[in-house]
C-alpha positions in Angstrom: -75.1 -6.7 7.7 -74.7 -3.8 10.3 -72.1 -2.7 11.9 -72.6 -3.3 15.5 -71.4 -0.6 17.7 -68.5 -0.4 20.2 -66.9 -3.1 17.7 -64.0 -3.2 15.8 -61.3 -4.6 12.9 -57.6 -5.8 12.7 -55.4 -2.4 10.7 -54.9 -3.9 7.5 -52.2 -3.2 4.8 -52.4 -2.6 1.5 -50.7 -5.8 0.2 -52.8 -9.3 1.5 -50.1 -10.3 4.2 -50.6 -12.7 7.2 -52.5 -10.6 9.8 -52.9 -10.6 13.4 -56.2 -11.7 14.9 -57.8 -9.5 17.9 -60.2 -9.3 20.3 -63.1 -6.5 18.7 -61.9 -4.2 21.5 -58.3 -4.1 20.1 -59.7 -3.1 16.4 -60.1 0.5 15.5 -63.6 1.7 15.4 -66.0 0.1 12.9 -66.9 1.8 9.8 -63.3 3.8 9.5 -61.9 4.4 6.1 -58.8 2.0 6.1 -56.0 1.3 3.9 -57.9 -0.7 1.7 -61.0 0.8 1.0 -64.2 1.3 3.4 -64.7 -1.2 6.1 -66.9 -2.8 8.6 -67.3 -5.2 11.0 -70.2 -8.1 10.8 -71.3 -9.6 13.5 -71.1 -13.9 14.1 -75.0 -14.2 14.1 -75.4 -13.1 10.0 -74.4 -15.3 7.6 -72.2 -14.4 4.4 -73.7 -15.7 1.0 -71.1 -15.7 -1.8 -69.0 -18.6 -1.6 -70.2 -20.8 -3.4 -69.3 -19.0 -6.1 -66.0 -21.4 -6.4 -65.9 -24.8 -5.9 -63.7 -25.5 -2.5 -59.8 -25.8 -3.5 -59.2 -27.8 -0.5 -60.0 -29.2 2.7 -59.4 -25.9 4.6 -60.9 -23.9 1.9 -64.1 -26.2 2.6 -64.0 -25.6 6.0 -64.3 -22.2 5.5 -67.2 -22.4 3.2 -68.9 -24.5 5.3 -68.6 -21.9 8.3 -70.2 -19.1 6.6 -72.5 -21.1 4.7 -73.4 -23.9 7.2 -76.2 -25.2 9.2 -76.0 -21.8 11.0 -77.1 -20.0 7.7 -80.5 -18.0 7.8 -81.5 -18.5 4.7 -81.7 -22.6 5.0 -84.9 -21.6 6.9 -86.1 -19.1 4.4 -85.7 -21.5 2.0 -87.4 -24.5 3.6 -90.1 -22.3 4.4 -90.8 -22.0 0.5 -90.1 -25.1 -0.3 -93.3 -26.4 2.0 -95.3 -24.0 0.2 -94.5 -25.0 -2.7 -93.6 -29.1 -2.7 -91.3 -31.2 -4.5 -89.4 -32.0 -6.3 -87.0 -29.2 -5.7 -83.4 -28.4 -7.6 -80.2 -27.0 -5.6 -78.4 -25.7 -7.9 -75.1 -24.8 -6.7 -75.5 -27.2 -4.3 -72.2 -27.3 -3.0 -71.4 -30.3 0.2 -75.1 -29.9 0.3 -75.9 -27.7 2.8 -79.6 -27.2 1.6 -79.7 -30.0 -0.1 -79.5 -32.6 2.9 -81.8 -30.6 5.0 -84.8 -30.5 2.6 -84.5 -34.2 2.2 -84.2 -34.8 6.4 -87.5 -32.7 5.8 -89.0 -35.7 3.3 -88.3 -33.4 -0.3 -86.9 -35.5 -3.3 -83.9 -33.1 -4.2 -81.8 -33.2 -7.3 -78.4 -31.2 -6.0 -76.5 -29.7 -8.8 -72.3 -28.6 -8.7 -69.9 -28.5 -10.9 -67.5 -30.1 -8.2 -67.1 -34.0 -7.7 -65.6 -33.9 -4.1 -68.3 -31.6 -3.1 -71.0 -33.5 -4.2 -69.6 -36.8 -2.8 -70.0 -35.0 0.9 -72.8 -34.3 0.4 -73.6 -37.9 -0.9 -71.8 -39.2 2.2 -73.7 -37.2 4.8 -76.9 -38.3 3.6 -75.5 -41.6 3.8 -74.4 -41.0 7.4 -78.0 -39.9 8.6 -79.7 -43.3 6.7 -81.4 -44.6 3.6 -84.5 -42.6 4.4 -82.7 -39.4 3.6 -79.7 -40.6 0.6 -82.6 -42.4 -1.3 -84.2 -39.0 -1.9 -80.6 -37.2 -3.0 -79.9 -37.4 -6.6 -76.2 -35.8 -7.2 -75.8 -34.3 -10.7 -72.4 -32.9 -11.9 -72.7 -29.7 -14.1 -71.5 -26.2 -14.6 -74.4 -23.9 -14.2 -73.4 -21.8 -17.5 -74.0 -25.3 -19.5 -76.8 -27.0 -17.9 -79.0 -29.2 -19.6 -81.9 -30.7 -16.9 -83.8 -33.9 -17.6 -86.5 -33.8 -14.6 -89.4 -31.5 -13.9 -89.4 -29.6 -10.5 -91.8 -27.7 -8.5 -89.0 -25.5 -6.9 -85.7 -24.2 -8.4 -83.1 -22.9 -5.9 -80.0 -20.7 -6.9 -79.1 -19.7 -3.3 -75.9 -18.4 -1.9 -76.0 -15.4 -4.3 -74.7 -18.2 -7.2 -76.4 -16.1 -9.6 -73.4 -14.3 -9.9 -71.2 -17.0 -10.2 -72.8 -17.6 -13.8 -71.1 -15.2 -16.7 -73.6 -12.5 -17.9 -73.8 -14.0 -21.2 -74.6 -17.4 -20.2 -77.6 -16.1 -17.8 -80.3 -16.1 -20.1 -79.5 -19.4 -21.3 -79.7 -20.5 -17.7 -82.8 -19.1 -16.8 -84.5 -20.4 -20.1 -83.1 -23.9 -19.0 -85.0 -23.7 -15.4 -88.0 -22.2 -16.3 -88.5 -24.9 -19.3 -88.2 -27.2 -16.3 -90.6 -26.1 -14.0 -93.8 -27.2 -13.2 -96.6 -25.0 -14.1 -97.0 -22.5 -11.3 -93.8 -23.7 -10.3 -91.1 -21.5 -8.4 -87.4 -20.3 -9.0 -86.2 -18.4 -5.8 -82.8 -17.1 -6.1 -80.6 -14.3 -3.9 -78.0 -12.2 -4.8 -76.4 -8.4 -3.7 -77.1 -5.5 -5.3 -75.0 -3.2 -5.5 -75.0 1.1 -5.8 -72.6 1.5 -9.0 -71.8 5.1 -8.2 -70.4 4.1 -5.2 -68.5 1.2 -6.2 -67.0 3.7 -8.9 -66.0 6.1 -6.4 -64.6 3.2 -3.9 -63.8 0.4 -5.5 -62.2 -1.6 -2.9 -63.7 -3.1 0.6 -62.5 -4.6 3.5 -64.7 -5.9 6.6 -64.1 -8.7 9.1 -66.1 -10.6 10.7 -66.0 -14.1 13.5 -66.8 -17.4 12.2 -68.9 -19.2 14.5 -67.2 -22.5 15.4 -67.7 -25.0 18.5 -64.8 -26.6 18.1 -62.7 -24.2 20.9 -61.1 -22.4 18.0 -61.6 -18.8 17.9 -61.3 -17.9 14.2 -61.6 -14.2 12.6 -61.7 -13.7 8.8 -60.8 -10.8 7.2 -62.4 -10.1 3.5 -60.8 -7.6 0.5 -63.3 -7.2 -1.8 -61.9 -5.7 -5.3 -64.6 -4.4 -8.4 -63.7 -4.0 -11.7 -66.4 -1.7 -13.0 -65.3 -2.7 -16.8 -66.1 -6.1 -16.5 -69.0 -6.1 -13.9 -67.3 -8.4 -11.9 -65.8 -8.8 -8.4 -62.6 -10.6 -6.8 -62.6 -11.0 -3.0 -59.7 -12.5 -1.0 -60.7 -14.2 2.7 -58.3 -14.4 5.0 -58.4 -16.6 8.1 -56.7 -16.8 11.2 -57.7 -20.1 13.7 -56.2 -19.6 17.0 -56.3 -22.5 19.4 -54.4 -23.7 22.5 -51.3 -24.6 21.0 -51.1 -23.2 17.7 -52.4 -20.8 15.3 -53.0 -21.5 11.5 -53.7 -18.8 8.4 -55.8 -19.9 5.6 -56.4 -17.8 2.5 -59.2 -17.9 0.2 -60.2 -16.6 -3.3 -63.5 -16.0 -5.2 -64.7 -14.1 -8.2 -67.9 -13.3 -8.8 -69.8 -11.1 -11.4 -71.8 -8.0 -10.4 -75.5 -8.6 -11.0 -77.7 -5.4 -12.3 -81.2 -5.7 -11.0 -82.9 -4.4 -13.9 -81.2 -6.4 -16.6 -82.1 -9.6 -14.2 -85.3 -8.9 -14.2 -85.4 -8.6 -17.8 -83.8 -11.6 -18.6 -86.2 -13.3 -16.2 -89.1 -12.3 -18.1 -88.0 -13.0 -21.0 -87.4 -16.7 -19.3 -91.0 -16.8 -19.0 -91.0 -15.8 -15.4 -92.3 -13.5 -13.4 -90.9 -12.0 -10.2 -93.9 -13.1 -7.5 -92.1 -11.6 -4.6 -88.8 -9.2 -3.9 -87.4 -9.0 -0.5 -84.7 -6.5 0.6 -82.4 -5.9 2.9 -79.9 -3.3 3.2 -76.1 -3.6 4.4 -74.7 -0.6 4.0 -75.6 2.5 2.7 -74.6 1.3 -1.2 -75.3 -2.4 -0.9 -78.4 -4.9 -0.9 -79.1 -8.4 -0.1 -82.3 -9.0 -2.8 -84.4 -12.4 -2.3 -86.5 -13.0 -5.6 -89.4 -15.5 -5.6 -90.7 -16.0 -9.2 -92.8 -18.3 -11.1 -93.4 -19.5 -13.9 -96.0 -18.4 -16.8 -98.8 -20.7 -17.4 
């Protein structure tokens, strides 16, 4: 996600603390060092993979999952793309309110959505409701964490979008993988994103902050501001959204937490393989000059 030029971010202090929401032409100018690490500004067109990573807390935490990982997202298309190359059944896992999941079966799929959280997966049961008995019939709703899944179903495509690949503990990774791939029809696919990440840099800055608008048609401007914390030790990640909704009368702050573990390339791929799958496709896309967005298609031996 580039920084656009000519745009800009709210000064941020050290300690999370309510903050200010400006106009990008109040904002210092993108890409300056600030109190809390680099920083950068994304602009409202890209979409943010990452939270689903934690189930929603509350109603506003939700909302702000659904923002950045609504309709809107670009990967939905990516996604649906494969998924007509490839057929059905397909598995969400992840699935959250169902923001793939609903979609693909508007599009005809059978779907089985996976999350570990109930109030999630009841939205999502409730929207397909809401659009009619042609799309809910083909929603099955399954409630599981990812790091113990056990499957009963066979599936043409697997789906671990959203970067929830690193919501899943390194050690219980290969167990997952094993799970899908046992799952999958032959010359069936598992297509899955997460960021990479330049460790060297992360050990010489190990702290972020960017900012970014969150599209919304409701007449509510709304800016989020992210601190993103690693903890080389571990291999994990903690990052902090905070949220400003300004309207006509009144203006609301919602904060947000996630924690996430830092995915190695190389020991994925590994652990993939020795899953029984092989990476078919790799897409990249760069963010910054230490950071990735990698899109894997692979499928399954035999």
């Amino acid at each position: 996600m580039h920084t656009p030029s000519g745009m800009s971010l709210p000064v941020l202090p050290v300690v999370p603390a309510p903050f200010t929401a400006a106009p990008p032409a109040a904002h210092p100018a993108a890409g300056a060092p600030g109190p809390y690490g680099s920083t950068a500004v994304l602009p409202p067109s890209d979409f943010l993979p990452g939270l689903e990573s934690a189930a929603p807390a509350d109603e506003d935490a939700g909302w702000l999952q659904d923002a950045l990982l609504g309709p809107h997202s670009a990967d939905i298309v990516r996604y649906l793309g494969l998924a007509r190359s490839c057929g059905g059944p397909v598995l969400d896992l992840g699935c959250g309110a169902g923001r793939l999941a609903v979609p693909f079966a508007r599009q005809g799929f059978h779907v089985e959505a996976v999350d570990r959280d109930a109030a999630s997966l009841e939205r999502l049961r409730a929207w397909g409701r809401r659009i009619g008995p042609q799309v809910s019939r083909l929603l099955v709703t399954t409630r599981a964490d990812l790091a113990e899944l056990r499957l009963r179903g066979s599936y043409r495509l697997a789906l671990l979008a959203g970067t929830m690949i690193s919501a899943v503990p390194p050690h219980a990774r290969p167990g997952l993988l094993r799970e899908i791939a046992s799952h999958l029809e032959p010359g069936g696919a598992l297509a899955l994103d997460f960021t990479a990440h330049r460790l060297r840099g992360l050990s010489q800055d190990p702290r972020r902050t960017w900012a970014f608008q969150v599209p919304r048609f409701d007449g509510v401007e709304e800016w989020t501001v992210a601190r993103q914390v690693f903890d080389l030790d571990d291999m994990s990640e903690h990052i902090t959204y905070h949220s400003v909704r300004t309207g006509k009368l009144s203006t609301e702050r919602v904060a947000r937490d996630t924690r996430k573990w830092i995915v190695d390339p190389e020991r994925l791929t590994a652990e993939l393989h020795a899953a029984g799958l092989r990476v078919e496709r790799r897409r990249r896309h760069r963010l910054d000059e230490r950071t990735e967005s990698v899109l894997l298609v692979c499928r399954a031996d035999g």
